[in-house]
Every structure is written in structure tokens, then in C-alpha cells.
C-alpha positions as CSV (number, residue, x, y, z in Angstrom):
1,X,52.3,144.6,291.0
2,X,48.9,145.7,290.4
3,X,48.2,148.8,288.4
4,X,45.2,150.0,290.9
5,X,46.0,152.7,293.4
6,X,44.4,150.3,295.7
7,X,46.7,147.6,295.5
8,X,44.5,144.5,295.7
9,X,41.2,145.8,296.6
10,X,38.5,146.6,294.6
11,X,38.6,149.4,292.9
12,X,35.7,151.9,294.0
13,X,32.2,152.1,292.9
14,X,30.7,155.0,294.2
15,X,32.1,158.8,295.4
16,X,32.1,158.9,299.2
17,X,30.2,161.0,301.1
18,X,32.1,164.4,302.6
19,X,33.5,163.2,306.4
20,X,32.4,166.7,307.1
21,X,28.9,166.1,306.0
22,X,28.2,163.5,307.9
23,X,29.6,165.1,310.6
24,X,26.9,168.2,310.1
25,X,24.0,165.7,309.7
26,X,25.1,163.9,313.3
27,X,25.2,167.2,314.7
28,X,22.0,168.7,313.6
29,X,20.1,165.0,314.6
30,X,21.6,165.4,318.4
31,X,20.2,168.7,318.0
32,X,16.9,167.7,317.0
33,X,16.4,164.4,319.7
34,X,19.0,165.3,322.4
35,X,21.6,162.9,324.1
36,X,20.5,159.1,324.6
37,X,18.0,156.8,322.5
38,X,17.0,157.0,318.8
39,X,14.7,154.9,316.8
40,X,14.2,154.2,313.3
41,X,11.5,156.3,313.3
42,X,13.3,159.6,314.8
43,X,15.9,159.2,312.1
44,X,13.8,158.8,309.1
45,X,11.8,161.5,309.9
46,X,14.7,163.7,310.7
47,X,16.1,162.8,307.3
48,X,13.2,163.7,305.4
49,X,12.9,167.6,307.6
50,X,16.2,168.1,306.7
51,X,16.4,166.6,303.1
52,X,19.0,164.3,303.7
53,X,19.5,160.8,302.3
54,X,18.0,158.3,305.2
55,X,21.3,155.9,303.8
56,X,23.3,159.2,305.1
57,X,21.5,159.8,308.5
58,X,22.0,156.5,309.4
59,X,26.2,156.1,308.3
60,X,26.3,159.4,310.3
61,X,24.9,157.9,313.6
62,X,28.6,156.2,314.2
63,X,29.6,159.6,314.6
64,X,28.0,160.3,317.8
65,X,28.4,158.1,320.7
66,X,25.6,159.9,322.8
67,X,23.1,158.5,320.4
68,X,22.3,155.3,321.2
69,X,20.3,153.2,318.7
70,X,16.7,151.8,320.1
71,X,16.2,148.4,318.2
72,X,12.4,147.4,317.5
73,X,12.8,143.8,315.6
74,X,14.3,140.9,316.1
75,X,16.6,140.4,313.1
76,X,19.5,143.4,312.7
77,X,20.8,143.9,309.8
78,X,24.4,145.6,309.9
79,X,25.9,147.3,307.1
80,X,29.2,148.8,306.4
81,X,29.4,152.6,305.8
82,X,32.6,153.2,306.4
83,X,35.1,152.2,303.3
84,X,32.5,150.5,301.9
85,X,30.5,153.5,301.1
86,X,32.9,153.5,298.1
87,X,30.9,150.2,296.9
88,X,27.4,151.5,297.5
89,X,27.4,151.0,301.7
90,X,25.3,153.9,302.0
91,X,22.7,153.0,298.6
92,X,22.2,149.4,300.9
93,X,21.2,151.7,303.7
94,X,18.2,153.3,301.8
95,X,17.4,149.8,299.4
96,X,17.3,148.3,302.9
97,X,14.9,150.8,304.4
98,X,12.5,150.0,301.0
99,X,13.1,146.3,301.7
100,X,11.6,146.7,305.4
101,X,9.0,149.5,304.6
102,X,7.5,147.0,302.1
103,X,7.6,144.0,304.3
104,X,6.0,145.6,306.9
105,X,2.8,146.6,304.6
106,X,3.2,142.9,303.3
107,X,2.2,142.3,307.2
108,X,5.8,140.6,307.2
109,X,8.4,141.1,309.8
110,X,10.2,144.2,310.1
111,X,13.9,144.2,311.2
112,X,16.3,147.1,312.4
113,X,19.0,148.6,309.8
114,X,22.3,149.3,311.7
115,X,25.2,151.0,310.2
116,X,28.6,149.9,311.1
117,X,31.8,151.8,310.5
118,X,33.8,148.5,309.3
119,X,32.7,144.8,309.4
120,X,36.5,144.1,308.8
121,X,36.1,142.6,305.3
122,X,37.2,144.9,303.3
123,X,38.0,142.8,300.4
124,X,34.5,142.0,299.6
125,X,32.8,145.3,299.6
126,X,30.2,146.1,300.0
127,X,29.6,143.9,303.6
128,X,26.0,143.1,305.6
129,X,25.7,141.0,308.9
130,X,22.4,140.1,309.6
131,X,21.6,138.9,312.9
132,X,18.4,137.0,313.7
133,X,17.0,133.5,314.7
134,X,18.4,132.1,311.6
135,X,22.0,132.9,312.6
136,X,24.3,135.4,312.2
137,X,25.7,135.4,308.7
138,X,28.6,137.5,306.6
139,X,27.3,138.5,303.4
140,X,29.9,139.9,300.8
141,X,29.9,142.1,297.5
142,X,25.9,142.8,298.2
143,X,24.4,144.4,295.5
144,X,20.6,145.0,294.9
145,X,20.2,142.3,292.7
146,X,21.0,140.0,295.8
147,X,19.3,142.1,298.8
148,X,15.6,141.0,299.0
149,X,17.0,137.2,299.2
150,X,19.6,138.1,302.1
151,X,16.7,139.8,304.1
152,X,14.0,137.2,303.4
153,X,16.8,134.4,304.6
154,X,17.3,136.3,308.0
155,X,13.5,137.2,308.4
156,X,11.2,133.9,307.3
């Protein structure tokens, strides 16, 4: 019998963010665009008004089904922020929003960053899907170190 209050899981990484929290940040974006679509663009901006996280805007979108997300790119990439916040999930969200910002000035393709409340692998935290003319592909236990080459594998 294993010794970590998690049984067999990983053991977590990071401090979750307050359900409540993200609960405030969902309700103050509806505020700010209204019920229907949302962009990238909408939710970065509201992030930086409001002097939230963008990693935390976007885990909070789940929260809110009147929001619906307005993709721009081809390739999605999906990330966990739901247990796997505990691993980093929502740090992915804002390394992946450097990742595209810098592409894009590169003149490279963009892609949209959608947050997921569980990819179901919850073993292998934390979890991306990315979802493009490449394929759609699992990727487990991403980490910084191993970003840039998932995103350049879904977007060349």
C-alpha cells in the first residue's frame, strides 16, 4: 500500500487555484462580453484589465456554458485544468500563450489554446491534445522543457 494520500497517482506539483476564484473570473468575463462567442483575443485582454493570470481566464471558461469559444487556427491545442492544475495545467496555459504569441511574430502559424476540465488521463498529469492536420495526439506528463517540440509537431 502506497504511502501517498493519493494512492497511485502522482503526487501534486503545484497549489490549485480557489474553485471560487475561478468562479469570480468566469463571472466578471460574462460580465464584460455578454452571453455567446469569445475569442482569444477578448480573453487576453480581459485578463490583463482585470490582472488575472491569462492560464486562469482560460481554465475558468469551463465554468460557463454561455461562453462559447470562437476558434481562429487550424491546430487546437487542449489542455487539462481541471486535476491537472495540481501538475502545472494552468502554467501550460500561459507557456502556451508565449509559444503562439512568438510564433505568430515568427510569421509562423498560430493555433487556438483550449482548456479542458479532464482529458481522462489522470495518471500522467499534466495532459495536452493537440488537434491539427498532423493528427490528433495524447501528450502526457508535459512540462516546459517538452512544449515548444509538441506545438511545432502539431503546427509544421
Amino acid at each position: 500500500m502506497s504511502d501517498n494520500p493519493f494512492g497511485d497517482l502522482p503526487s501534486p506539483t503545484h497549489s490549485p487555484v480557489d474553485i471560487m476564484k475561478l468562479f469570480g473570473i468566469v463571472e466578471g468575463l460574462s460580465g464584460y462580453v455578454g452571453e455567446g462567442e469569445v475569442n482569444a483575443e477578448t480573453v487576453e485582454a480581459y485578463a490583463v484589465k482585470e490582472g488575472h493570470p491569462k492560464g486562469e481566464v482560460y481554465a475558468a471558461l469551463g465554468f460557463d456554458p454561455t461562453l462559447e469559444f470562437k476558434f481562429s487556427h487550424t491546430t487546437k491545442i487542449e489542455v487539462c485544468t481541471g486535476r491537472c492544475q495540481l501538475f502545472g495545467g494552468i502554467q501550460l496555459v500561459d507557456s502556451l500563450l508565449s509559444v503562439r504569441d512568438a510564433r505568430m511574430r515568427d510569421g509562423k502559424s498560430g493555433f487556438d489554446v483550449v482548456p479542458r476540465n479532464c482529458l481522462d488521463l489522470c495518471d500522467f498529469p499534466p495532459v495536452v491534445r493537440t488537434i491539427s492536420e498532423a493528427g490528433n495526439y495524447v501528450h502526457k506528463k508535459v512540462s516546459d522543457d517538452n512544449l515548444t517540440d509538441i506545438v511545432n509537431a502539431a503546427c509544421d
